[in-house]
Each structure stands twice: as structure tokens, then as C-alpha cells.
C-alpha positions in Angstrom: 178.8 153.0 90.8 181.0 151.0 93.4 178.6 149.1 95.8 180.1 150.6 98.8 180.5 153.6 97.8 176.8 153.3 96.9 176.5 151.9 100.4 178.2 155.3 101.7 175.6 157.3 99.9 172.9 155.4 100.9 174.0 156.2 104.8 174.5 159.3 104.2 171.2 159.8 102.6 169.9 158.2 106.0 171.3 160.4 108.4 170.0 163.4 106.3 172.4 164.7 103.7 172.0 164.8 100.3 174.9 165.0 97.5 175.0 168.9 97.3 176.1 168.7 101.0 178.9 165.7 100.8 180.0 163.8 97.2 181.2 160.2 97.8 184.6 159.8 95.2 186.1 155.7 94.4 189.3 155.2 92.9 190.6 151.9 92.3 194.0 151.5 93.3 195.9 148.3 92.0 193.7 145.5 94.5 192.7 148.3 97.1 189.7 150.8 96.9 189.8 154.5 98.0 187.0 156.5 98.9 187.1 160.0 98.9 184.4 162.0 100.8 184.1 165.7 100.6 181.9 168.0 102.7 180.6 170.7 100.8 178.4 172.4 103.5 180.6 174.3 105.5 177.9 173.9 108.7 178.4 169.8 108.4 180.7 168.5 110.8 183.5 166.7 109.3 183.9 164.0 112.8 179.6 163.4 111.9 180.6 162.2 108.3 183.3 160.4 109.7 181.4 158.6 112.1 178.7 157.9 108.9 181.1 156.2 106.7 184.0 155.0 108.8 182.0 151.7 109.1 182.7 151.4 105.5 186.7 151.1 106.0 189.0 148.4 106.1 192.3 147.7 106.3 194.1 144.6 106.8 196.9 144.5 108.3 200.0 141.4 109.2 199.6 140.2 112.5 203.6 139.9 113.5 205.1 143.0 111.4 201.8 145.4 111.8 202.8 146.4 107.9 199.6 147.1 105.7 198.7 144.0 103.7 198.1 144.7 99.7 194.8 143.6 98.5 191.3 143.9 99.4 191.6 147.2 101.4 189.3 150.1 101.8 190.8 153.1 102.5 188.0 156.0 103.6 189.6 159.7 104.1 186.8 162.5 104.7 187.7 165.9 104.1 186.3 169.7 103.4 185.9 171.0 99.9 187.9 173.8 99.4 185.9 175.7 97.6 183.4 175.4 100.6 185.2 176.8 103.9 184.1 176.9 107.3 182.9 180.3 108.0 185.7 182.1 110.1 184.6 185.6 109.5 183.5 185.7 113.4 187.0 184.0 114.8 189.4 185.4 112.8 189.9 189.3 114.3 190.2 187.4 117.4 192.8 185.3 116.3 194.4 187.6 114.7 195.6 190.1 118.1 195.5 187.2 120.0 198.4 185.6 117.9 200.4 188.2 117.4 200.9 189.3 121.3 201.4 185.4 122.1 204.4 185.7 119.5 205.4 189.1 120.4 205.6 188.6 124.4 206.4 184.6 124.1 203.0 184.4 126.5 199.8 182.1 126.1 196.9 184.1 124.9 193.3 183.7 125.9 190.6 183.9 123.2 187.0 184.1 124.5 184.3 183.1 121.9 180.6 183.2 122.3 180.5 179.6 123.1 183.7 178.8 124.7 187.4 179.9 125.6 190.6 178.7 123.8 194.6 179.4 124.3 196.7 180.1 121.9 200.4 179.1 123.4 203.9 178.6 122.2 205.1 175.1 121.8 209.0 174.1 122.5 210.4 175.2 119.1 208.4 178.5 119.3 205.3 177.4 116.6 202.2 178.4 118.2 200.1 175.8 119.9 196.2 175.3 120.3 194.3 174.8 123.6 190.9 174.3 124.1 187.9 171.4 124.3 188.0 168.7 122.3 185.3 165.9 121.6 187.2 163.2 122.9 186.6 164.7 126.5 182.8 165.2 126.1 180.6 162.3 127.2 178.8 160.9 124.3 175.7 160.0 126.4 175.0 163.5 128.2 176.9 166.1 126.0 178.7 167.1 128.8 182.6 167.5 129.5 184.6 164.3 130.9 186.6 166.7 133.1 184.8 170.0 134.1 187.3 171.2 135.4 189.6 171.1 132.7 189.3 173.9 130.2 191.8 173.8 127.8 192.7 170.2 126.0 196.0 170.2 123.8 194.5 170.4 120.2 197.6 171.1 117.9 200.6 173.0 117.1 201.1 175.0 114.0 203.9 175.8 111.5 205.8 179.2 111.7 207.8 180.8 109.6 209.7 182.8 112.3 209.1 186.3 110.6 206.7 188.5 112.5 205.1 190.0 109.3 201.5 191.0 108.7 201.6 188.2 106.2 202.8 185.5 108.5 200.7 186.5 111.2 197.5 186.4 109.3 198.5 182.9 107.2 198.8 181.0 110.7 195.6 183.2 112.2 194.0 182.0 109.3 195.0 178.1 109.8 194.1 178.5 113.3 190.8 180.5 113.1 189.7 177.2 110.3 190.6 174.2 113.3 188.5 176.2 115.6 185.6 176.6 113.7 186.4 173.0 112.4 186.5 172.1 116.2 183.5 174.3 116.8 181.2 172.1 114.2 182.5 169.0 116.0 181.7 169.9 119.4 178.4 171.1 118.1 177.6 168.0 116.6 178.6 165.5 119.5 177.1 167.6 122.2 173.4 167.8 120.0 173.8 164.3 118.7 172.2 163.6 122.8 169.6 166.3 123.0 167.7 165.0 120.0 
């Protein structure tokens, strides 16, 4: 096995996950190394294994142009096995009505979930839009919102199709139902990380 990708394991192993949980993949690329983390928990937070193993990563880059130097570069991308979702069971007959009047009326939808409202909106082209806290606005040292008075952060906008079929409606409900529980774990994460 690679040494840092041993290295990665051996963090992980640290801050309490074993391989069943998240696998550590290398592939040497011509004179770069790629490491290939996938999250097979679906209750792990993908920004926590980020933060694990995003030590690990380095790229060098050319001081005047900014271009990507070849050679001696670690590229780390952390992602969610697909054969392990997030559970969305709980989110997605919310999405689902929610989405379909936003697209219907052309109006920004509230969605209320046990822990925390989002907004589904309509972004300039007419793809729906995400709205809701994110972790970059939670302070790190209390767990506790930057801004508490702002509810709803811009998260992302979504593809659509333009057809308001069942099918359509539910493939983007779907997408959208997977960043918020995806969002959910990550929030969850940073706002425990200061209670323990």
C-alpha cells in the first residue's frame, strides 16, 4: 500500500472509522497520485472525512500563470458510495410538493424539517435553486450560526429539464432531497464536533 494513503487510513482509524465505513483508493497517474475516498456509511459526514484527509493533498502550482504544475501532486477527492445513499426517506415527500408548486406558481417554497427550514426558489433561467444553512456560517468554536438572523444561505441551483412531468419532478426532488440530507450530516457534524 501507498504510504500516504496508508497515512489516510491511519487518520481515519484515529478519528474513529474503520474501512467498512470509508475505503481509501490510489491510483498513480503519470508523476501525480490520486486518492480516492469513499464513504460508505450513509450517517458519516462527507465535510468530516474531508477535513480528516485533506491534510494529505497537494498541489503545486506556477507562481506567475496559476496553471497546475505536472509532477509530485496529490490529488484527494472524497465522495459517497453509491451503493450507500444518504437516507432521504424522511425529506423526500417534502420535497416533492414543495418543488412542484415552486415550479408550478414560479414562487419560492418553504420546507420545514425537524431540525431546520429550507427554500426551494427559482434561479434566473428558471432551474430551481436551494436555500438554507450552510456550515461555512456556523462558528466552529460554539456550534452556533455566524448570522442569526439569517435563515436561508444560497446553497445551489439545480438542472431542469423544463417538462413538468411526474418524472422530472421527482428526478430533481430526488437530487435535492440528497444535498439536504448531505447538508444535514454536515451541519450535524460541525455543530457536535464543539459539544464533545
Amino acid at each position: 500500500m501507498d504510504e500516504t494513503a496508508q497515512k489516510m487510513n491511519d487518520a481515519l482509524k484515529k478519528a474513529g472509522f474503520n474501512r467498512r465505513q470509508v475505503t481509501v483508493r490510489h491510483r498513480r497517474a503519470l508523476y501525480d497520485d490520486d486518492y480516492r475516498i469513499k464513504v460508505r456509511d450513509p450517517k458519516v459526514s462527507l465535510l468530516q472525512i474531508e477535513e480528516i484527509v485533506g491534510e494529505f493533498e497537494s498541489i503545486r502550482y506556477d507562481e506567475y500563470s496559476g496553471e497546475i504544475l505536472e509532477g509530485c501532486n496529490n490529488y484527494v477527492s472524497v465522495s459517497r458510495d453509491g451503493e450507500h445513499p444518504v437516507d432521504i426517506s424522511q425529506i423526500l415527500p417534502l420535497v416533492e410538493p414543495a418543488l412542484t408548486k415552486a415550479m408550478q406558481e414560479g414562487h419560492n417554497q418553504a420546507l420545514q424539517l425537524p431540525t431546520r427550514r429550507y427554500l426551494i426558489g427559482l434561479a434566473q433561467r428558471g432551474n430551481p435553486d436551494l436555500w438554507g444553512m450552510k456550515t461555512d456560517y456556523i462558528n466552529r468554536l460554539t456550534g452556533k450560526p455566524k448570522y442569526p438572523d439569517q435563515e436561508f444561505n444560497y446553497i445551489t441551483a439545480f438542472y431542469w429539464s423544463g417538462e413538468n412531468t411526474p418524472e422530472a419532478i421527482r428526478s430533481t426532488a430526488t437530487v435535492i432531497a440528497e444535498t439536504i440530507a448531505e447538508n444535514e450530516l454536515d451541519l450535524a457534524y460541525v455543530t457536535n464536533a464543539q459539544t464533545k
